[in-house]
C-alpha positions as CSV (number, residue, x, y, z in Angstrom):
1,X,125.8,91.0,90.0
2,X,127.0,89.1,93.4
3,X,126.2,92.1,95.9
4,X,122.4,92.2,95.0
5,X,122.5,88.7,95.4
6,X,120.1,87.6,98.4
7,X,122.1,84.4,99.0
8,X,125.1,86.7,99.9
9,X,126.5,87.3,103.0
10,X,124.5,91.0,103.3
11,X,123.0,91.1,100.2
12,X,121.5,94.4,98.7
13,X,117.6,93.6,99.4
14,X,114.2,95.2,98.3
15,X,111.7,94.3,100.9
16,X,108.8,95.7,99.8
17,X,107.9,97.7,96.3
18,X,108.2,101.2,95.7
19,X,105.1,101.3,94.0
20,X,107.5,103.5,91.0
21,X,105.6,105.4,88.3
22,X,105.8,108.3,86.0
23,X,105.7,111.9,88.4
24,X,101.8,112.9,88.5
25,X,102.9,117.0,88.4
26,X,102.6,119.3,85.5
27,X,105.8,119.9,84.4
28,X,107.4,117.1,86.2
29,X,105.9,114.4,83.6
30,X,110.0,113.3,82.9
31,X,110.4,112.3,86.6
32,X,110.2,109.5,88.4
33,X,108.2,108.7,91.8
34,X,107.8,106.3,94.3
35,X,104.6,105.7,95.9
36,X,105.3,103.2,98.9
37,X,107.7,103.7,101.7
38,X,110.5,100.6,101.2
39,X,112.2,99.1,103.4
40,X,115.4,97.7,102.4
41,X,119.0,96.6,103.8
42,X,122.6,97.5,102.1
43,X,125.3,95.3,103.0
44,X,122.7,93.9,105.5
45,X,121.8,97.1,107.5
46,X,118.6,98.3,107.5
47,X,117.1,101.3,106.0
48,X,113.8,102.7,105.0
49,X,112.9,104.7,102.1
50,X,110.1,107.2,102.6
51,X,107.7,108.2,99.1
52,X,109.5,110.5,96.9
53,X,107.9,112.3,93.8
54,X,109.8,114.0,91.6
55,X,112.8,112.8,91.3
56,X,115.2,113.5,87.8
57,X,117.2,111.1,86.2
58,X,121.0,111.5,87.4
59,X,123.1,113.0,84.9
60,X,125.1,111.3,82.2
61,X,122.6,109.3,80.4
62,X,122.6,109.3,76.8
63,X,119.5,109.8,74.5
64,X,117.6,106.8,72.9
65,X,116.6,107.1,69.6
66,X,113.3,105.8,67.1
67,X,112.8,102.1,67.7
68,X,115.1,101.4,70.1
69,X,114.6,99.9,74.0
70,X,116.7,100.6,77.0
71,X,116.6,99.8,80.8
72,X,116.6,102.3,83.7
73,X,117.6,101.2,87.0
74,X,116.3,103.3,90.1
75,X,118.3,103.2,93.1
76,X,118.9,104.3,96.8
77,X,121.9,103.7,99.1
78,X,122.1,103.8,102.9
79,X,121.7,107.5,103.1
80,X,118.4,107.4,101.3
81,X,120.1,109.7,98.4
82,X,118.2,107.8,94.8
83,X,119.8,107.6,91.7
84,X,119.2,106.3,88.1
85,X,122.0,103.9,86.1
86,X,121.1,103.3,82.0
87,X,121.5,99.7,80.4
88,X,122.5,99.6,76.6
89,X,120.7,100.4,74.0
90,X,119.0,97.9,71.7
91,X,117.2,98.5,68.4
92,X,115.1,95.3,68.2
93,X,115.3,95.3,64.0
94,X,118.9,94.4,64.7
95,X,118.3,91.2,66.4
96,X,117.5,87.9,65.4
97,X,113.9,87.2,64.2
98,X,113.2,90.8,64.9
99,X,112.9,90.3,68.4
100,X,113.7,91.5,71.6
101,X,112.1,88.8,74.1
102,X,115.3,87.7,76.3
103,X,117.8,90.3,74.5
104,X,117.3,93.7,76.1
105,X,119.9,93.9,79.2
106,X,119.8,95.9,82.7
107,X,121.7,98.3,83.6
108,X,125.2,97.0,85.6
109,X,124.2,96.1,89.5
110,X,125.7,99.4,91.8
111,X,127.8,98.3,95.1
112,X,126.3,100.1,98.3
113,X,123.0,100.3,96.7
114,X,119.8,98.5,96.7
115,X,117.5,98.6,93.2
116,X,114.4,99.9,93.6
117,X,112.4,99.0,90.3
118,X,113.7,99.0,86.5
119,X,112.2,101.7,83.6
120,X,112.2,100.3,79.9
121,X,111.7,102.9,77.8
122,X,110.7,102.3,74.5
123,X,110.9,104.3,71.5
124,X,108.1,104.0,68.7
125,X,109.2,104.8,65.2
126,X,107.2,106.8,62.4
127,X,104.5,108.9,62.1
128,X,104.0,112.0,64.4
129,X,105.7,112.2,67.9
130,X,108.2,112.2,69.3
131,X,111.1,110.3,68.2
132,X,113.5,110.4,70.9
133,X,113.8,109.9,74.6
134,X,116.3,112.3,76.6
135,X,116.4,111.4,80.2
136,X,115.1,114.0,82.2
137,X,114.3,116.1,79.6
138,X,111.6,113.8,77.4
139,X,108.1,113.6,79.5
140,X,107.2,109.6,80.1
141,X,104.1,110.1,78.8
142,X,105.2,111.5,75.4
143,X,103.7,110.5,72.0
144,X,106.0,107.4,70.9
145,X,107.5,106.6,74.3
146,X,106.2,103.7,76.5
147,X,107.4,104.1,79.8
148,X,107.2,100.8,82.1
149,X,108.2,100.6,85.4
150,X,109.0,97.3,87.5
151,X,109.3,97.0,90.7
152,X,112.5,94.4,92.3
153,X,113.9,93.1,95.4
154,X,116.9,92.8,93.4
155,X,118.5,93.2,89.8
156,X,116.6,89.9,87.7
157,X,118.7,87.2,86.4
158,X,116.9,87.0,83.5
159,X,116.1,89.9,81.0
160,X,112.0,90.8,80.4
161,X,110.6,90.3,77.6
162,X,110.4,93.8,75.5
């Protein structure tokens, strides 16, 4: 967590929001986009990202299943190339009290790039629907899946509430 520290000696810095939200293209509704361009410096050079729509989830993540809550983050490094990183997942029945307020953690901080926004994706359980989110194959605006996207400067201290 140190290198997307502001304090740092060339932090990993947001300036301004991507504006991120769920792709607005039929048959891109399991992408990503960002709306703004974003300035930003890596290792305190700076760099700007231009609005991007469309863009996949890098490879590797796993699937989450019914009831459960995980954290995307959405990156770029200096050569403007984005990519996604997946936290754990957490089924909130598990958890003390039945909650998930302060529990659900991001995805590890990346060196030589600056986080753009977070995606919680959670999984409804029951009924009709759909019942579990594959990255970059599941749309965000499935049946049973909330998709909600944050915009940083950096990676929060603090988890958000679920």
């Amino acid at each position: 967590m140190e290198t997307n520290r502001a304090g740092n000696r060339g932090g990993n810095i947001a300036y301004s929001r991507a504006a991120l939200r769920a792709a607005q293209i039929t048959g891109h509704y399991n992408e990503w986009q960002a709306q703004n361009n974003v300035q930003f410096s890596i290792d305190g050079v700076f760099g700007t990202l231009a609005p991007v729509d469309n863009q996949g989830f890098t490879a590797g993540h796993v699937a989450v299943t019914g009831c459960n809550v995980c954290f995307f983050g959405i990156w770029v490094n200096n050569t403007n190339v984005v990519s996604t990183t997946q936290g754990p997942i957490i089924d909130p029945a598990g958890l003390t009290g039945g909650t998930a307020k302060d529990v659900v953690s991001f995805p590890d901080v990346v060196d030589g790039k600056v986080l753009l926004g977070l995606l919680k994706i959670k999984v409804g359980g029951g009924g009709s629907g759909v019942q579990t989110f594959t990255p970059g194959t599941t749309n965000l605006n499935a049946t049973n899946i909330t998709a909600t996207f944050y915009d940083t400067t950096v990676m929060p201290t603090k988890p958000l509430q679920s």
